[in-house]
DRENDO-1510 file (C-alpha; in Angstrom, 1 decimal, always signed):
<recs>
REC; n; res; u; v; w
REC; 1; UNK; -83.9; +0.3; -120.9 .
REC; 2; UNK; -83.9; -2.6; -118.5 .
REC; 3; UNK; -83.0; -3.0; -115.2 .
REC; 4; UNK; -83.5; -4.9; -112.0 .
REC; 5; UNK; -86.4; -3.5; -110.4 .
REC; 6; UNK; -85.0; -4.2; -106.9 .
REC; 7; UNK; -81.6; -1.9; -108.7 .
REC; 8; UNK; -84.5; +1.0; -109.9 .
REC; 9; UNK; -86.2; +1.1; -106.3 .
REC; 10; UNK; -89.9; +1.3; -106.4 .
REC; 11; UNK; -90.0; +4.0; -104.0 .
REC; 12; UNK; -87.9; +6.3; -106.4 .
REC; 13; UNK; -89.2; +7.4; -110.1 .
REC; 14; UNK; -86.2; +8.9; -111.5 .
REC; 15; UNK; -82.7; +7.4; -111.3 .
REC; 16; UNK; -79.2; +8.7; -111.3 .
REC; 17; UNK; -77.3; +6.7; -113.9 .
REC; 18; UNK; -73.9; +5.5; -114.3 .
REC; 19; UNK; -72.7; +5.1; -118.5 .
REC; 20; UNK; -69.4; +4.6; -119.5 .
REC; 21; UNK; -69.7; +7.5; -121.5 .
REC; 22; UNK; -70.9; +11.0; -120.2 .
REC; 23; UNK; -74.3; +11.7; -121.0 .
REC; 24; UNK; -75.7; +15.4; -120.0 .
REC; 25; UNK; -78.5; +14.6; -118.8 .
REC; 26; UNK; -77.7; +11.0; -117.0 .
REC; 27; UNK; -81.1; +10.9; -115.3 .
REC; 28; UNK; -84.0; +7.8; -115.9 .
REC; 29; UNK; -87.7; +7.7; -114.9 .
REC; 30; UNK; -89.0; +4.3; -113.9 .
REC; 31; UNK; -91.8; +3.2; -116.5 .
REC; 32; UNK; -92.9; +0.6; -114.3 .
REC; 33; UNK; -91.7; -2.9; -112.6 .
REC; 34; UNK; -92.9; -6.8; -112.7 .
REC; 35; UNK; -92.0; -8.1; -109.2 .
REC; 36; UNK; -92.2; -11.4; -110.4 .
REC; 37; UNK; -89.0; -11.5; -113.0 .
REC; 38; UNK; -87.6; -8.5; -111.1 .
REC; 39; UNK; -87.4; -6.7; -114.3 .
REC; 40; UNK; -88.1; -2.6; -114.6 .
REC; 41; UNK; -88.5; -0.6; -117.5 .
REC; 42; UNK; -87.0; +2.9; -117.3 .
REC; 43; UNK; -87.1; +5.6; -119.8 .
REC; 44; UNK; -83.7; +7.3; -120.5 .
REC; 45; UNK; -83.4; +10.5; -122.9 .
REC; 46; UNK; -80.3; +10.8; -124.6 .
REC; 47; UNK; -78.9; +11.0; -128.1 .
REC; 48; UNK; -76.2; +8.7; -129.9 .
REC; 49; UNK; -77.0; +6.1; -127.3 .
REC; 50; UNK; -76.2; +2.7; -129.0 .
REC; 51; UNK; -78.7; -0.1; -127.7 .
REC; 52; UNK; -77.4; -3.6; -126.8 .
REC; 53; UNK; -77.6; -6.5; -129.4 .
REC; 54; UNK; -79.8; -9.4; -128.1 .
REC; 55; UNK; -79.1; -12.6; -128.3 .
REC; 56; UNK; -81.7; -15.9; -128.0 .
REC; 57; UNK; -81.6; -17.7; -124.6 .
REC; 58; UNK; -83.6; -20.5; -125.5 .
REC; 59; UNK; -80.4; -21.3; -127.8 .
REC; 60; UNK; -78.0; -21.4; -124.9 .
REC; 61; UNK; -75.9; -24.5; -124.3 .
REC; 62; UNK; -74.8; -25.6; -121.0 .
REC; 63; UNK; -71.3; -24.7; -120.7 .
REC; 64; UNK; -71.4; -22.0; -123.1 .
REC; 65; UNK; -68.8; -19.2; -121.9 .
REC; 66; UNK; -70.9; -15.7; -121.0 .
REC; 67; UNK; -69.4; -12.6; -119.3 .
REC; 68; UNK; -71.2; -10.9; -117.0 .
REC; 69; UNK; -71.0; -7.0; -116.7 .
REC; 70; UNK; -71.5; -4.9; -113.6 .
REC; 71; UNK; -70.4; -2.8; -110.7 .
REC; 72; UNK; -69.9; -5.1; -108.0 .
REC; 73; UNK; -70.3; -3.7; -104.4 .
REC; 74; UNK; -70.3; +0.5; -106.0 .
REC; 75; UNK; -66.5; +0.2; -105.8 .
REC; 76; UNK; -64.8; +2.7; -107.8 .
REC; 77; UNK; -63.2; +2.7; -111.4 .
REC; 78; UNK; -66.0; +2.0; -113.6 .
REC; 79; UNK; -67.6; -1.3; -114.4 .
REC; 80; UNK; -66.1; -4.9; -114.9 .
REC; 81; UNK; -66.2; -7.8; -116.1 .
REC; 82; UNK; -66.4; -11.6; -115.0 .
REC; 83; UNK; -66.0; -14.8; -117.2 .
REC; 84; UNK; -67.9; -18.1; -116.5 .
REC; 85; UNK; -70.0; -21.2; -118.3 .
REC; 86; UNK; -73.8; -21.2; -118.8 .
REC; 87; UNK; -73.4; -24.1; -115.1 .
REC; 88; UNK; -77.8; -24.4; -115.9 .
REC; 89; UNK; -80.5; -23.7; -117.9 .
REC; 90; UNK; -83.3; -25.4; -115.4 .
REC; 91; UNK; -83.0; -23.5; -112.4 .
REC; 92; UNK; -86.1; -21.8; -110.3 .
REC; 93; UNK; -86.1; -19.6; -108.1 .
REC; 94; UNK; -89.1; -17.4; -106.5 .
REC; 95; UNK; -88.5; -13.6; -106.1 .
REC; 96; UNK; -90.9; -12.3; -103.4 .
REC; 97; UNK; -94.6; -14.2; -103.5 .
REC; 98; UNK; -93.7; -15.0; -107.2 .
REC; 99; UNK; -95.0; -18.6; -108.0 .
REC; 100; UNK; -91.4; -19.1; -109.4 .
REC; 101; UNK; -88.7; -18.0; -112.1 .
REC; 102; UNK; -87.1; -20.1; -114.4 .
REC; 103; UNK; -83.0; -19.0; -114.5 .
REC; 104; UNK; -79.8; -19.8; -115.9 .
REC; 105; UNK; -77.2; -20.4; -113.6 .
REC; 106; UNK; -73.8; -19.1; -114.1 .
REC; 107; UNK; -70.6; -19.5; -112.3 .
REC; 108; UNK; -69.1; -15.8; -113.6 .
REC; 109; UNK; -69.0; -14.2; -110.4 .
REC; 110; UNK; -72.5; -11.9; -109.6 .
REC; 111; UNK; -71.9; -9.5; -106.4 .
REC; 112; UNK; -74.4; -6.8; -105.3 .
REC; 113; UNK; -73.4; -4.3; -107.9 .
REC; 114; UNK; -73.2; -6.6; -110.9 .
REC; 115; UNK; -77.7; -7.3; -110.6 .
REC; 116; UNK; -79.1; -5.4; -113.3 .
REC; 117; UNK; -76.3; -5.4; -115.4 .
REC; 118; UNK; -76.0; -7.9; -118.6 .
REC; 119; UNK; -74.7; -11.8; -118.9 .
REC; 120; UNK; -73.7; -11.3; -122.8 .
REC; 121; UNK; -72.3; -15.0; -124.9 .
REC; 122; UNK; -68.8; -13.6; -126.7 .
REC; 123; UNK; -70.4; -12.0; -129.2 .
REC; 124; UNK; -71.6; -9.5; -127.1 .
REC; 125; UNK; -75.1; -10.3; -127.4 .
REC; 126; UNK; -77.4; -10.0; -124.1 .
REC; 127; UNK; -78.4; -13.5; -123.0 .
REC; 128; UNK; -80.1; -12.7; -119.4 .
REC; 129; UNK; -79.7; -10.1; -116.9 .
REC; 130; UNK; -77.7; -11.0; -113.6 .
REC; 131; UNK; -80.2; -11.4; -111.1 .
REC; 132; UNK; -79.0; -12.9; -108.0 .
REC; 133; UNK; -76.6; -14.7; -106.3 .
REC; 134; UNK; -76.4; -17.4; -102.7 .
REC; 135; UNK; -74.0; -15.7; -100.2 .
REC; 136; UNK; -73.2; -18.5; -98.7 .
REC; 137; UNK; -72.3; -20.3; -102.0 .
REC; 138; UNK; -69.3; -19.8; -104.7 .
REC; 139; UNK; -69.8; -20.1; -108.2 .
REC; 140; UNK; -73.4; -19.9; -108.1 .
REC; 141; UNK; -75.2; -16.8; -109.9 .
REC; 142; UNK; -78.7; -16.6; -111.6 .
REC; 143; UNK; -79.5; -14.6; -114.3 .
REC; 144; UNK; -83.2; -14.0; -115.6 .
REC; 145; UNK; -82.9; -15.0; -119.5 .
REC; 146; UNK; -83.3; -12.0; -121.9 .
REC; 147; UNK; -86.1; -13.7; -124.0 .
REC; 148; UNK; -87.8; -13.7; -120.8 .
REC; 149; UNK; -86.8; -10.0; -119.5 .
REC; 150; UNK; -87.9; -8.8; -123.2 .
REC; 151; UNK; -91.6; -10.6; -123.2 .
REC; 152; UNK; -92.2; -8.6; -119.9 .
REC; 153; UNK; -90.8; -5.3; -121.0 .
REC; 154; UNK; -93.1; -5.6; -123.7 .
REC; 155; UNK; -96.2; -6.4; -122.0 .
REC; 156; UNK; -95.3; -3.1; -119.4 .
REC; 157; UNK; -95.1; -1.1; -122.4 .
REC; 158; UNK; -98.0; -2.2; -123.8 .
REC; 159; UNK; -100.4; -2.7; -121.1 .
REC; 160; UNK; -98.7; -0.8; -117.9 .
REC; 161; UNK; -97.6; -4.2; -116.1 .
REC; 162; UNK; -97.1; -7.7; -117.1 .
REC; 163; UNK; -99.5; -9.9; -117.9 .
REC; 164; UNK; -99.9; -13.8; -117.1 .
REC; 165; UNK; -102.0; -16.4; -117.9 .
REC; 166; UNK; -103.3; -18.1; -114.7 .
REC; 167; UNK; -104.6; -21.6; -113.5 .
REC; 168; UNK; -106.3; -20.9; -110.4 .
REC; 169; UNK; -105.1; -23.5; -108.1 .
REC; 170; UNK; -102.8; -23.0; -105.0 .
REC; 171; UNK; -100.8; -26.4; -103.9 .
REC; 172; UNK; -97.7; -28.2; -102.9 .
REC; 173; UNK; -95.8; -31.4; -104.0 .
REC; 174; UNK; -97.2; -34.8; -103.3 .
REC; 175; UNK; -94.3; -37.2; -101.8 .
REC; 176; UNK; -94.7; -40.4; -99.9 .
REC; 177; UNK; -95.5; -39.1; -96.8 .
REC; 178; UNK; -98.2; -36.3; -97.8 .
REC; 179; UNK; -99.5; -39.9; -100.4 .
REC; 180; UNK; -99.7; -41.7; -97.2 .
REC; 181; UNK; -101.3; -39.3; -94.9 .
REC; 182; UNK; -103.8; -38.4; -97.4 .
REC; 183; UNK; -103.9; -42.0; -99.2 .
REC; 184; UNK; -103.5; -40.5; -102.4 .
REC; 185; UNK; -102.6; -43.1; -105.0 .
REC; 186; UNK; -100.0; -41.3; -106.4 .
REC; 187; UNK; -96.4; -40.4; -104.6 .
REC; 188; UNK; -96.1; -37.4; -107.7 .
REC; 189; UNK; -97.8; -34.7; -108.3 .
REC; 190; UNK; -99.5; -31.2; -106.9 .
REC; 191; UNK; -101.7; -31.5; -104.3 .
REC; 192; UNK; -104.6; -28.3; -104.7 .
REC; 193; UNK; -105.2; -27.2; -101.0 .
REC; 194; UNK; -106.7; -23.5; -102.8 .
REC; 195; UNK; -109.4; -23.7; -106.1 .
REC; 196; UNK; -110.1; -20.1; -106.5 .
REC; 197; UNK; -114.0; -20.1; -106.9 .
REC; 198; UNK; -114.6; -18.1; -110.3 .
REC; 199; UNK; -111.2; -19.0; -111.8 .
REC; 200; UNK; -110.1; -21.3; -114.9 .
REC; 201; UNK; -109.4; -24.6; -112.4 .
REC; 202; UNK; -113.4; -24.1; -110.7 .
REC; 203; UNK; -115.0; -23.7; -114.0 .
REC; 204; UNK; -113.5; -26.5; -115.4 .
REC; 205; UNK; -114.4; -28.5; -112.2 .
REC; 206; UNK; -110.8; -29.3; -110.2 .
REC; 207; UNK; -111.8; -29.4; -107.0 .
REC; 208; UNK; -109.2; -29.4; -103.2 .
REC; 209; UNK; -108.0; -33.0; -103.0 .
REC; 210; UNK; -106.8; -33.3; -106.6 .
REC; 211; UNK; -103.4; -34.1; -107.4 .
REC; 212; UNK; -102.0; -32.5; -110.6 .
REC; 213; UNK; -100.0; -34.6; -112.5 .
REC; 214; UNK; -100.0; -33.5; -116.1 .
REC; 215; UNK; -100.3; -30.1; -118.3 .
REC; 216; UNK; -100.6; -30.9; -121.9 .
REC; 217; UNK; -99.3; -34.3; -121.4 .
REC; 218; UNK; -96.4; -32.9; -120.0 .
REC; 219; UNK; -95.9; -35.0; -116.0 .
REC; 220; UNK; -95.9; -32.6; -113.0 .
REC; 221; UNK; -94.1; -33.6; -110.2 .
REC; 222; UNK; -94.2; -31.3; -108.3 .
REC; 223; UNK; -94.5; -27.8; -108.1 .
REC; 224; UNK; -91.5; -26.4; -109.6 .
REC; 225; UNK; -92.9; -28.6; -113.1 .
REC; 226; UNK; -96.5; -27.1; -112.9 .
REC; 227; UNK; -94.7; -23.3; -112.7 .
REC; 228; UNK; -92.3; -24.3; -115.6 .
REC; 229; UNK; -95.4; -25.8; -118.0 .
REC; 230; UNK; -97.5; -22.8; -117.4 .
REC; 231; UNK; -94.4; -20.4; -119.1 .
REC; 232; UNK; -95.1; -19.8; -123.0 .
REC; 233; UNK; -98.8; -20.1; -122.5 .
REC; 234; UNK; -101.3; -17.7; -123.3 .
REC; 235; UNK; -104.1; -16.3; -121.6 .
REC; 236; UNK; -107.2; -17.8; -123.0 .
REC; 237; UNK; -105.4; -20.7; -124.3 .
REC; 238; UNK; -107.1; -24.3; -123.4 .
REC; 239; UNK; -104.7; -26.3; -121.7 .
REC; 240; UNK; -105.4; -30.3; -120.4 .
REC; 241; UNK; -104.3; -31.3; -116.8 .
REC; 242; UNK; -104.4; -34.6; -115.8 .
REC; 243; UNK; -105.2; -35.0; -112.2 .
REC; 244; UNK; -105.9; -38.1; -109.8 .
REC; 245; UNK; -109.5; -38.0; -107.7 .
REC; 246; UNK; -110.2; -41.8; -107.3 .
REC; 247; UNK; -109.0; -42.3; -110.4 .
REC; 248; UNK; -107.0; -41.1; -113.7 .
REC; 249; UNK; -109.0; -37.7; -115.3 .
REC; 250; UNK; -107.9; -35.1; -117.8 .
REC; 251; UNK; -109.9; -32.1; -118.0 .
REC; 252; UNK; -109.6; -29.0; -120.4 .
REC; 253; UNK; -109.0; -25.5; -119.0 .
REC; 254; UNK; -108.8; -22.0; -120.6 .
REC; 255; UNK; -106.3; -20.3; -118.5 .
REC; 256; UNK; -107.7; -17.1; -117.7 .
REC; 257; UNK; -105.5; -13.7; -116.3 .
REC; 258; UNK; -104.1; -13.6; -112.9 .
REC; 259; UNK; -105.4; -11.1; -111.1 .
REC; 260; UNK; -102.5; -10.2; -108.8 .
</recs>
């Protein structure tokens, strides 16, 4: 079963659950949690539960209609349900010291209460798990998609926490003004302020000073774009950056496993 893990509560290993039906024994242990995606894996025992139907995020359209199911704010009568459009499918946000999380963005209404629980397409199928919401804002919701959620519930089960394939550089976007005070010849880009000695980016000789500004010929811009081209890789897998130091260079790097 999935859940938020900020909804499980690190500090508490078994959970008191809330299903539509009765269950006997409505208690959950918490598997484990990725801070990152702010997914958690709990273990429920139970028979004649029916599992949600997935459905494929990386086939959602913006303005697609999704529903989004929860308990918003613990008030009482049981859960409900909201109605909104897929509003974006190239959001990111960062979760704690995450390096970022690519979301969809949803207008159906997500209050405390309603994270954790499912953004389904109208057939039902889970498409992300509501995540969070701007308090400030209206119509604005996030929702981490469910292709996502699942690759991460995976790797927990399989190796006790989920794993990532890692770069090894630490950096912040390149505008005019850091291109000027630096006299970088580029007004684009990551600027690496951090090469991890011993990681992929060392070994494969990027030093502090280098601006980013491609991963598998895909332009980085900034940050955000170097987060986004890392998602789908693979640990081990050889990836080419592009990078400015006096000059145009590509280099090839096998991304190794972060270590944190």
């Amino acid at each position: 079963m999935l859940v938020r893990s900020s909804t499980a509560r690190l500090s508490e290993r078994v959970l008191h659950l809330l299903f539509i039906r009765r269950m006997e024994n409505p208690f959950a242990e918490v598997a484990e949690a990725d801070v990152d995606t702010d997914i958690a894996v709990v273990r429920v025992d139970g028979d004649h539960l029916v599992p949600a139907e997935f459905g494929d995020s990386d086939q959602l359209k913006v303005g697609q209609p999704v529903l989004a199911i929860g308990n918003p704010l613990g008030l009482p009568g049981g859960p409900t349900v909201t109605s909104g459009v897929v509003s974006s499918l190239h959001r990111n946000i960062r979760l704690g010291g995450s390096d970022g999380l690519p979301v969809i963005q949803t207008d159906a209404a997500v209050n405390p209460g309603n994270s954790g629980g499912p953004l389904v397409d109208l057939n039902g199928r889970v498409v992300a798990l509501n995540s969070a919401t701007i308090p400030y804002a209206e119509g604005i919701g996030f929702a981490v998609p469910i292709n996502a959620a699942l690759e991460v519930a995976h790797q927990i089960v399989e190796h006790g926490r989920a794993q990532r394939p890692w770069l090894g550089v630490v950096g912040y976007d390149v505008d005019r003004r850091v291109a000027h005070y630096y006299g970088l010849p580029v007004t684009q880009g990551v600027f690496l302020v951090e090469v991890p000695e011993g990681g992929p980016a060392a070994a494969a000789g990027l030093q502090v000073g280098d601006v980013l500004t491609s991963v598998d010929g895909r332009p980085v811009a900034e940050v955000s774009d170097l987060v986004d081209a890392m998602h789908g890789k693979k640990i081990g897998e050889a990836v080419e950056v592009g990078f400015e130091r006096q000059g145009a260079h590509k280099v090839r790097v096998a991304l190794g496993m972060r270590p944190f």
